[in-house]
C-alpha positions as CSV (number, residue, x, y, z in Angstrom):
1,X,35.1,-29.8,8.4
2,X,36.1,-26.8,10.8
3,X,39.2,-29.3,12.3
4,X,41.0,-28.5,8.9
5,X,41.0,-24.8,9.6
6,X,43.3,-26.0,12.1
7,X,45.8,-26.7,9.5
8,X,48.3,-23.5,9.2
9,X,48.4,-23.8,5.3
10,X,44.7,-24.1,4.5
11,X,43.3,-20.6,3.8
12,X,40.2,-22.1,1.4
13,X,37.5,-24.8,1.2
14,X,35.7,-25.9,-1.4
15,X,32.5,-26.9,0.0
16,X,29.9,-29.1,-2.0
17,X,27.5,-30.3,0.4
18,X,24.4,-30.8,-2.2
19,X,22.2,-30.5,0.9
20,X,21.8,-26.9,2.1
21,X,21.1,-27.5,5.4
22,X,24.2,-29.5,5.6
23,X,26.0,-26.4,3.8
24,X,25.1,-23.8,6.3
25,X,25.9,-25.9,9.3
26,X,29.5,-26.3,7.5
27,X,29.9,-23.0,6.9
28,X,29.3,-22.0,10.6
29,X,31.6,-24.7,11.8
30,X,34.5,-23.2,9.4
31,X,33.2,-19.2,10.3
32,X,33.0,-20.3,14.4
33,X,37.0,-21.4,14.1
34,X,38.1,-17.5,13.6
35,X,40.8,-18.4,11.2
36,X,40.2,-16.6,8.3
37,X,39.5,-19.1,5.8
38,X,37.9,-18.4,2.6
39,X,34.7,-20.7,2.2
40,X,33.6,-21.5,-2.1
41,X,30.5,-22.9,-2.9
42,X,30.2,-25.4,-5.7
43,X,26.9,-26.7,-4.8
44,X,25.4,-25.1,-8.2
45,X,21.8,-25.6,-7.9
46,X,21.8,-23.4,-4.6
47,X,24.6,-21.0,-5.9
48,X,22.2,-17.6,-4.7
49,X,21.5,-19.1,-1.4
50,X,25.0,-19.5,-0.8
51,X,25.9,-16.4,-1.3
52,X,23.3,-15.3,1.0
53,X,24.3,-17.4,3.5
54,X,27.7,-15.7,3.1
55,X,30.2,-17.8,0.8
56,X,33.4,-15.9,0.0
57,X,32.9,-17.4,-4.0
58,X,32.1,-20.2,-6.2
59,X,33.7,-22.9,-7.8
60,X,31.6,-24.2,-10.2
61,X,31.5,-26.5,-13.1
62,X,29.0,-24.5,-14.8
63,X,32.5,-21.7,-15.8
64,X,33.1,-24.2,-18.7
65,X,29.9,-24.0,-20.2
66,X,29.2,-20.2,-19.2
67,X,31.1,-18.1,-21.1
68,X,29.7,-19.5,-24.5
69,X,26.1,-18.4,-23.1
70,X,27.2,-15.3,-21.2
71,X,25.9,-12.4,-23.6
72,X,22.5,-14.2,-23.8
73,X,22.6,-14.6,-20.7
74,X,23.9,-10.5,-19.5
75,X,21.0,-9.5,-22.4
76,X,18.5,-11.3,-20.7
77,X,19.1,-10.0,-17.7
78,X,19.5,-6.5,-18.5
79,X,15.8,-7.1,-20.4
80,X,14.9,-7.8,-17.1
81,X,16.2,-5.2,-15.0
82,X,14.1,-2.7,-17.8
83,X,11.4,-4.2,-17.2
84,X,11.5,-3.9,-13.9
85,X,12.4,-0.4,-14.1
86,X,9.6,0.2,-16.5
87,X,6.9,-1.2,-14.1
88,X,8.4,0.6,-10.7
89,X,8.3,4.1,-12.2
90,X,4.7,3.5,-13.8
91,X,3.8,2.2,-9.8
92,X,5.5,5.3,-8.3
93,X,4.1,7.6,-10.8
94,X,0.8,6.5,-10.6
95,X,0.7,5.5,-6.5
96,X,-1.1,8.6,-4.3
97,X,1.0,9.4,-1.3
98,X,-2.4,8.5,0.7
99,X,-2.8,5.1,-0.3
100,X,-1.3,1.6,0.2
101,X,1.3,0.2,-2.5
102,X,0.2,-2.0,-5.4
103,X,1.0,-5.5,-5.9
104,X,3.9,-6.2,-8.5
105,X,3.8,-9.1,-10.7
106,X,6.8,-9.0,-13.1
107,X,6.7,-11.8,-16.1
108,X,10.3,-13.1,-16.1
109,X,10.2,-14.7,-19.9
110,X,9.7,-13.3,-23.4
């Protein structure tokens, strides 16, 4: 995959492994050329471990379907993130400067 970096008009890949071990070493073979060629995941199922792995963006399949479920989706989220705020403060409120932190178990449905 890295040799068509070597091509002067290629600036992007769209890289769709479906095995992320096989992703990561493709994305270091592209990133070890120096060119600077931007690298899209479209391998959906490992989207976040992409993008830790250091992806430039996505090209996904999943953009036809998403913006019919976005607001569900943003509103569960934001739930989320409240509840996560909700516990935290109740830890740090409640956690003595002397002792260990607490475990946190967040539920992620309802």
């Amino acid at each position: 995959m890295a040799k068509f970096t070597e091509i002067p008009q290629i600036v992007g890949v769209k890289e769709w492994s479906n095995d992320i071990v096989a992703f990561e070493r493709n994305l270091r073979a592209i990133r070890s050329m120096g060119k600077p060629v931007a690298v899209l995941s479209s391998f959906t199922m490992s989207l976040f471990s992409s993008f830790v792995l250091g992806v430039d963006g996505t090209i996904s399949g999943m953009a036809a379907w998403l913006p019919i479920c976005r607001p569900s989706f943003l509103h569960a989220c934001s739930r989320l993130i409240w509840k996560l705020l909700d516990k935290l403060t109740t830890i740090l409120i409640r956690w003595p400067e002397s002792s260990a932190p607490p475990s946190l178990s967040i539920c992620t449905t309802g």
